[in-house]
C-alpha positions as CSV (number, residue, x, y, z in Angstrom):
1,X,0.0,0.0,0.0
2,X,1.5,3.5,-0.9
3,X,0.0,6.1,1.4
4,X,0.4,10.0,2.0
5,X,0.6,11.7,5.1
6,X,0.0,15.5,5.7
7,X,2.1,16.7,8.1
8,X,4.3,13.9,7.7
9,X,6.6,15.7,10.9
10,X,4.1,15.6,13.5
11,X,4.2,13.4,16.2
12,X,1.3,10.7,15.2
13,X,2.6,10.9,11.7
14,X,6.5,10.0,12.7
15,X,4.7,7.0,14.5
16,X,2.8,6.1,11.7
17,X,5.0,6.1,9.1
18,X,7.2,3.6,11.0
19,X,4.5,1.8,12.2
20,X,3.3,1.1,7.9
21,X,6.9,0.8,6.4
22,X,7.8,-2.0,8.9
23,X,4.9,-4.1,8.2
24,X,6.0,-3.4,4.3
25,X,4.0,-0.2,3.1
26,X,5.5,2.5,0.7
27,X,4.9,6.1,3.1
28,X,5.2,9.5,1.6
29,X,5.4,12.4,4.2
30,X,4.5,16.1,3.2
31,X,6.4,18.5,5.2
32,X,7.0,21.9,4.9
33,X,10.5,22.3,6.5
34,X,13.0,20.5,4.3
35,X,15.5,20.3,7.4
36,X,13.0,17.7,9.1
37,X,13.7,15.4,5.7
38,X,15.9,13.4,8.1
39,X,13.6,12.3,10.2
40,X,11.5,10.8,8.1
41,X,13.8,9.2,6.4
42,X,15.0,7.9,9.7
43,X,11.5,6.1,9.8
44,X,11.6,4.8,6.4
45,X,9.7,7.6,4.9
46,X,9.7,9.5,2.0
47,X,9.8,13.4,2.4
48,X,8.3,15.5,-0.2
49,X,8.3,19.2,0.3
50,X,5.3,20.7,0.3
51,X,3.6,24.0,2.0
52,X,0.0,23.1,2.6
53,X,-0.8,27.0,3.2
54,X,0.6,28.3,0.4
55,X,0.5,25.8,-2.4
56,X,-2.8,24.3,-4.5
57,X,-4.7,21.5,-4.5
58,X,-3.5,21.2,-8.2
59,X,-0.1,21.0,-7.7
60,X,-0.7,18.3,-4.8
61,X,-2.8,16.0,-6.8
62,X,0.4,14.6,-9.0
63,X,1.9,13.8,-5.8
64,X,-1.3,11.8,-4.5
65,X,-1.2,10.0,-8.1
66,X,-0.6,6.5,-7.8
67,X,-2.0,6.3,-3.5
68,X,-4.0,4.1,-2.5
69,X,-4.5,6.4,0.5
70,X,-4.2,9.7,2.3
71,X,-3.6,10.6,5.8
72,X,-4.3,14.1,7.3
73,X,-2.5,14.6,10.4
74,X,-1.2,18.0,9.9
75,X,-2.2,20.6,12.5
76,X,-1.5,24.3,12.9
77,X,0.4,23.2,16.6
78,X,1.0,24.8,19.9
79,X,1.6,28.3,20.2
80,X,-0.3,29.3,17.0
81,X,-3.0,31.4,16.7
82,X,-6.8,31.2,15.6
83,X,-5.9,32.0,12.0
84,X,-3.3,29.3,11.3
85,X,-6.0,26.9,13.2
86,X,-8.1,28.1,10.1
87,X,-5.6,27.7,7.6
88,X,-4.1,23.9,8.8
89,X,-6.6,22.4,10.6
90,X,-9.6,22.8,8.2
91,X,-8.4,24.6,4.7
92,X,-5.5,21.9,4.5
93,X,-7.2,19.3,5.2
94,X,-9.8,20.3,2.4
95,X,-7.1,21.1,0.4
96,X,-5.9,17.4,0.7
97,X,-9.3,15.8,-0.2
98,X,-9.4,18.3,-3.5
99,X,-6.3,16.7,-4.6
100,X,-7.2,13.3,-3.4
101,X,-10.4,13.9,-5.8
102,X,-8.2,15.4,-8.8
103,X,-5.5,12.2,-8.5
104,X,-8.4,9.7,-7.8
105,X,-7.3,8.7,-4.6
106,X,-10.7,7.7,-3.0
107,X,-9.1,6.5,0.7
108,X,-8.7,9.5,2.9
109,X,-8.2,8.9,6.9
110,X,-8.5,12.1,9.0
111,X,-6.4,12.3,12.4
112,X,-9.3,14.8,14.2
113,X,-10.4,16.1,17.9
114,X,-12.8,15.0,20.5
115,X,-14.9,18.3,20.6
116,X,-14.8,18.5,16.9
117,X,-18.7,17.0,16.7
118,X,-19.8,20.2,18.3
119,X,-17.3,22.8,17.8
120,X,-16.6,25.6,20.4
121,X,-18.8,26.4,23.4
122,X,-19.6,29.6,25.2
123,X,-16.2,29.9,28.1
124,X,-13.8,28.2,25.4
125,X,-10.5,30.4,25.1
126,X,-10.3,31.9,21.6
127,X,-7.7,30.1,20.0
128,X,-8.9,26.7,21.7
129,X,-12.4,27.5,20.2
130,X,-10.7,28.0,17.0
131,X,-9.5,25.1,16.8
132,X,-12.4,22.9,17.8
133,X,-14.1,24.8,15.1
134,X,-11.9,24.2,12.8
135,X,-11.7,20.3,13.1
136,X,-15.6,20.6,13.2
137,X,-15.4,22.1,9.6
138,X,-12.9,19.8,7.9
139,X,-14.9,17.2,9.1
140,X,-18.3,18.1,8.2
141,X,-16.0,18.8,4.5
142,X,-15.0,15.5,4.4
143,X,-17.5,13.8,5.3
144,X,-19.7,15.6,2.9
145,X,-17.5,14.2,-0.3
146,X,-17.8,10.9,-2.1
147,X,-14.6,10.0,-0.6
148,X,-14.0,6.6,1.3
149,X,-13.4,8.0,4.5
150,X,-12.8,7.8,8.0
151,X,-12.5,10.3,11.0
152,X,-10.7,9.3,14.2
153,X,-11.1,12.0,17.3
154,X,-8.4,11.2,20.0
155,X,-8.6,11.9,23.5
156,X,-5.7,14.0,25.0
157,X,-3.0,13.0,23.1
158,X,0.6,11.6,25.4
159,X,3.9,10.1,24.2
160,X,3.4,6.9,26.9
161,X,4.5,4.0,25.3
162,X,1.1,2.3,23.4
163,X,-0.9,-0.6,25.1
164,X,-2.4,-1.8,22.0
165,X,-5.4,-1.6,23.9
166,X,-8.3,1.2,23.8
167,X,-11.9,1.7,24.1
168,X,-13.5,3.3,20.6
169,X,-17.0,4.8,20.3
170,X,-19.5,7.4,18.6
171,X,-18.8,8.9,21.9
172,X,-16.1,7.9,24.7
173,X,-15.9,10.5,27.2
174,X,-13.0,12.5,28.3
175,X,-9.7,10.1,28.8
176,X,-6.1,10.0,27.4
177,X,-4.8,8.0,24.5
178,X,-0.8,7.4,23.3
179,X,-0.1,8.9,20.0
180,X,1.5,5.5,19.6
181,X,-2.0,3.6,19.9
182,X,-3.6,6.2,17.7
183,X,-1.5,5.4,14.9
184,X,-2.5,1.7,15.2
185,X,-5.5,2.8,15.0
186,X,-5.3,4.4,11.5
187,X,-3.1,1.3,10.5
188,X,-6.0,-1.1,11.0
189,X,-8.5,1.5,9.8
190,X,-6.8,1.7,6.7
191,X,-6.4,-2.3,6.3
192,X,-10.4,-2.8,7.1
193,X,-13.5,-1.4,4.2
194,X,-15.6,-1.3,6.7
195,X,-14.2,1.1,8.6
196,X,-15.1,3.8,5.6
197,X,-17.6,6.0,6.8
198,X,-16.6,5.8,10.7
199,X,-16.2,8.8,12.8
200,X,-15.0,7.5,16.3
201,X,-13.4,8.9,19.2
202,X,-10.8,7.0,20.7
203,X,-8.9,6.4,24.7
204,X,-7.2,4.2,26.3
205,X,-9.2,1.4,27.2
206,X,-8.9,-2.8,27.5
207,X,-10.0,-3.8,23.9
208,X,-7.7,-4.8,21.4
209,X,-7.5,-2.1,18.3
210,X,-8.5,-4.6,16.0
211,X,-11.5,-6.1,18.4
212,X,-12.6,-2.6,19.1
213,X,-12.6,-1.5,15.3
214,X,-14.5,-4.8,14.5
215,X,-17.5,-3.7,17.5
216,X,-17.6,-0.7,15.6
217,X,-18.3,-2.1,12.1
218,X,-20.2,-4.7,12.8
């Protein structure tokens, strides 16, 4: 499988990209800092250059060409403000689906947010509301294509080593999750058709990834 990850640098996608070249997968990264090239070639990775803010959906799409998926985990990050939460979190991840649809890439896993289902709330902080906003758009975007798709919504996101284990639903409540089990996650989401169409939130839990996926899609 040859698959594409937005924000091929960030923390989940480092993971992942490891996580699908050892079990065999061809991974393309997109970065936009051509000094981080390194590290994912350190994972066995491919880095492509590529500035999801200030390129085009047209000149993305002969990159996608020939992927049998995408992955958006790109994210504006901490310490930005409400506009680059805008201009990552949901414009970039639309931009990736209109490339996706011009290189006929049909396969398009989103890394999202609990909180993304609703958006902000009255007392959010402004950038924090952004955000949540944000993902809630690029969801809605998504899921509103005739892509095959799925949206995963972690809990708080840690660097503990992974237990292999979580508990997945339409709703989980509050809880944290490694970015290491995360990107199993989207490893067995990406193996399983019947995970297209899914919007799930996902914690640590006691269920197998694979068991919990397979409740889901049953």
């Amino acid at each position: 499988m040859r698959v594409v990850i937005a924000g091929g640098h960030g923390k989940i996608a480092r993971i992942l990209e490891r996580q699908l070249a050892t079990r065999g997968d061809e991974v393309v990264g997109l970065i936009r800092n051509p000094d981080h090239s390194a590290d994912l070639t350190d994972v066995s990775a491919e880095p492509v250059v590529f500035d999801l803010e200030r390129q085009s959906a047209a000149e993305l799409a002969p990159i996608l060409r020939g992927a049998d998926a995408v992955v958006f985990a790109a994210g504006a990050g901490p310490g930005s403000g409400a506009a680059r939460k805008d201009t990552v979190d949901r414009a970039a991840a639309a931009l990736l689906a209109d490339a996706a649809e011009m290189a006929g890439v049909r396969r398009y896993v989103m890394v999202s947010a609990m909180g993304a289902a609703t958006g902000s709330a009255p007392g959010h902080e402004e950038v924090f509301a952004a955000y949540l906003d944000a993902k809630k758009a690029a969801d809605e975007d998504l899921m509103a294509r005739d892509l095959d798709w799925t949206i995963i919504r972690p809990g708080g996101l840690t660097d503990e080593p992974g237990t292999g284990t979580v508990t997945m639903a339409r709703e989980t409540g509050h809880g944290p999750v490694p970015r290491e089990d995360v990107a199993r996650v989207i490893c067995a989401a990406l193996d399983d058709p019947a995970t297209i169409g899914l919007v799930a939130e996902v914690i640590t839990g006691p269920t197998r990834v694979a068991v919990a996926l397979a409740e889901l899609t049953d």
